[in-house]
Structure formats: structure tokens, C-alpha cells
N, C-alpha and C positions, 0 to 999 in steps of 0.2 A: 943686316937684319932685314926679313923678308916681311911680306904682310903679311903672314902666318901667323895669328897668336889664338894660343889654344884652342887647334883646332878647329879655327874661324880665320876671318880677315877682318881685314878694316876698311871703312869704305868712311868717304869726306862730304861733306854735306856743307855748299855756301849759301849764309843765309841771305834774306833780302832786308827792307827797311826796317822791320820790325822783330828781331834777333830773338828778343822774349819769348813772343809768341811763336814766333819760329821753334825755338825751341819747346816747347810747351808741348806742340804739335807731335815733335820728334819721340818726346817723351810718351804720349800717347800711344802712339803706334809701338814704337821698340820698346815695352814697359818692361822687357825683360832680359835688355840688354844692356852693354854699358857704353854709355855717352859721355864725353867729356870736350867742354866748349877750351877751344885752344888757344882762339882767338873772338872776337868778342863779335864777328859774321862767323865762324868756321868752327863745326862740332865734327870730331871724327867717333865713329862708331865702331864698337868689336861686337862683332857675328858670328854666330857658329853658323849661319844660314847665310844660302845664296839671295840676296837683293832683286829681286825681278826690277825691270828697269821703268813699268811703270805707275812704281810706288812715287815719283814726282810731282805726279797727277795728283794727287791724293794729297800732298801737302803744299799747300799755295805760298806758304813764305819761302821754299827754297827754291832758287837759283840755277845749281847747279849740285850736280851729284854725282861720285865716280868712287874711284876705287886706289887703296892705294898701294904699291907694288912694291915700296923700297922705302928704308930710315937711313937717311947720311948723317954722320957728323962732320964730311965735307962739304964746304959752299965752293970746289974748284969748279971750275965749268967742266973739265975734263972728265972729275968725277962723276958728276952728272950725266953729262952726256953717253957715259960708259953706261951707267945705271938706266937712265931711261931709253937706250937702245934697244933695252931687251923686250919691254916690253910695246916699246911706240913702233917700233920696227915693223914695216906690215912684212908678209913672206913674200907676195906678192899683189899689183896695184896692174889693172887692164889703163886704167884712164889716171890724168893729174891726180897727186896724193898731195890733200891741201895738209897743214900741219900749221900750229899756233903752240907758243908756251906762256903761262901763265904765273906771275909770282906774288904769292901772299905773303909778304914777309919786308922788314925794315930795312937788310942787310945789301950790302951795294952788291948783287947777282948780276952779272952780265949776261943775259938773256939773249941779246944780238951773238955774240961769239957763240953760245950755245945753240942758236939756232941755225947760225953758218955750218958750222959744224955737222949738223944734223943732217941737214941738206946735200953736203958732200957726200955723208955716208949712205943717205939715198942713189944718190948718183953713181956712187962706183956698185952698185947691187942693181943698175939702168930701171932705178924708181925717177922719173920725173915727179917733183915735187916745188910748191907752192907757198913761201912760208906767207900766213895773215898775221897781219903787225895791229897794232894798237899805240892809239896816244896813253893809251894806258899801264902800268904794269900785270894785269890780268885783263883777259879778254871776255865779255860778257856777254851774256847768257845768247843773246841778239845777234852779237859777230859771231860765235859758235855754230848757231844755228844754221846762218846764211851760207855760213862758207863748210858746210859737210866737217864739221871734225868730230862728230861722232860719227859710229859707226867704220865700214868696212874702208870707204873713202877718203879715212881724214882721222889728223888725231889732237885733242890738247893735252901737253903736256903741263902738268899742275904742280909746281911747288908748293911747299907751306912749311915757313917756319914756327916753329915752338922748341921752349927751353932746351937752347942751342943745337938744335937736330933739323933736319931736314926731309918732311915728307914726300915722296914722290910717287907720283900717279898718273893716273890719265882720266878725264870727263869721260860718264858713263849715258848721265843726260843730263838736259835740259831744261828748266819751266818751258812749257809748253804754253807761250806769249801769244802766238797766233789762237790759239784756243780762248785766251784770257781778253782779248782784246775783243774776240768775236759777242762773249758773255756783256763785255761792255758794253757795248757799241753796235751788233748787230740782235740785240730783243727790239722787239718793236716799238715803236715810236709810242710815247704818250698821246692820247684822245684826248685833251682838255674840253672838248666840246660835247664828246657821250654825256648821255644822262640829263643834260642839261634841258632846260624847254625853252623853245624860241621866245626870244624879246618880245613879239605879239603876244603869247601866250601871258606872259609875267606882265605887262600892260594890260590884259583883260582883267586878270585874277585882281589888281590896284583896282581894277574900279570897281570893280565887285563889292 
């Protein structure tokens, strides 16, 4: 089964701390589409419309965002890796093609075998390629960015399971962290001392 459904696709949305609101947000925006939360960070969305990529900007509780390409109801790594060849496969890469895989899901995925794998089959097509590994089972939003897997240079390949099936994709974007950390951190500094009148002043006005 493809990401075809009526007419549309599906595209995956990872939420951040606050899944509620995250969702909320989602509902907002796509009021006229249909959402369904799969996992309790992970809403996938059916579209008849193409996603512009920087509708992420726009909602500050997601994460990550892409698109999804395939429904297995195999977890074999062979499976997968057949399935997500089609669409992670670049046609061609001038410089290193970095590559990560990600898995939302309980079930024991061997990730390393499917990433070997991956790699080989870059190599006999003379892709030089990179896999970014994580102490983690999904790679975040942070390590994505850093190491190009979106875009033309780089790709995440995204599991997700729900009610024994398995969706497969790839990151389309990112929170956009350096933006969010500038809003933080780079407004300027608080004046505690504007408006205020010198000590002399407030000593005159006492004896007054």
C-alpha cells in the first residue's frame, strides 16, 4: 500500500513536550482534513493538498515533519529496506550523501542491519555515503539538522509503528531550533535601570 489515499497522501507530524497543544495547533490549521494521533507524540495526516515545507514554522510544537511513502505489515529489515530504497535512494549525490534511520515503535527493528544494508546499496550505485547513528532509537530534530538529512544531500529514513503495520517515510522538515533559540536568547537584554531616578534624586524628593 502506497501513500496514495484518495487522491491525497499522508504526511507525519512528530510532536514535541506538549502533544495536546501540539495537536490543537495541527487541528487549527488542517480543519479540513483528517488527523488521527497514532501514537501519543505522532499524528499522521490525509491530504488531498501538497504540504509546503514551511508550514513547520507556523507550528512551534512540532518537531519533525515528512511524508509517508509505504504501509508494511512486515518488520523484516529486508522488507524495508526494499521499500525504503525507493524512495531514500538519491539518482545521484556530487559530494558525501549523509543518511540516518529513525524508529517510533516498541518492536525489536534492527536499524543497524537496515542501515548496513543501505549503505552497500549506495556503494554499488558509487554513492559515497555516511550513516548518523544515535544513542537513541530516532534521531532528533537537532542531529537532522546538523548532519543535512534533509534536502538533496541527506536523507531520514522514518519508521512508525501502529496497529501492527508499519509506516515508512522520509523527514521533510525540521523545527527550525536555531530560529527558536535566537527568539530566546537573542531580544535584547532587559534595562532594569530605564525609568528609574538616581538615588540622589529619590534622597532629595525624602527630604522634601
Amino acid at each position: 500500500m502506497t501513500n496514495k489515499i484518495s487522491n491525497g497522501v499522508r504526511y507525519f507530524f512528530i510532536l514535541g513536550a506538549n502533544p495536546t497543544l501540539s495537536l490543537a495547533e495541527l487541528a487549527t490549521i488542517f480543519n479540513n482534513n483528517k488527523l488521527s494521533l497514532i501514537q501519543k507524540n505522532i499524528v499522521i495526516l490525509e491530504s488531498r493538498q501538497e504540504i509546503k515545507l514551511d508550514i513547520i514554522k507556523k507550528i512551534g510544537g512540532v518537531i519533525k515533519f515528512g511524508l509517508i511513502y509505504n504501509e508494511l505489515t512486515s518488520l523484516a529489515a529486508k522488507d524495508i529496506l526494499k521499500s525504503a530504497a525507493i524512495f531514500a535512494k538519491p539518482e545521484k549525490v556530487q559530494a558525501k550523501f549523509n543518511f540516518g534511520v529513525s524508529h517510533y515503535g516498541k518492536s525489536k527493528i534492527n536499524t543497524k542491519t537496515i542501515a548496513m544494508e543501505f549503505k552497500k546499496l549506495l556503494k554499488q550505485t558509487n554513492i559515497n555515503s555516511r550513516w548518523v547513528i544515535s544513542r537513541e532509537p530516532a534521531l532528533s530534530s537537532v542531529v537532522v539538522e546538523q548532519n543535512r538529512l534533509v534536502g538533496d544531500r541527506g536523507v531520514e529514513i522514518v519508521m512508525i509503528e501502529f496497529n501492527k503495520k508499519l509506516f515508512l517515510g522520509k523527514t521533510l522538515a525540521v523545527q527550525p531550533f536555531k530560529e527558536l533559540s535566537f527568539r530566546d536568547y537573542g531580544r535584547p537584554a532587559r534595562d532594569d535601570r530605564s525609568g528609574m531616578l538616581p538615588p540622589n534624586s529619590l534622597a532629595r524628593r525624602g527630604q522634601g
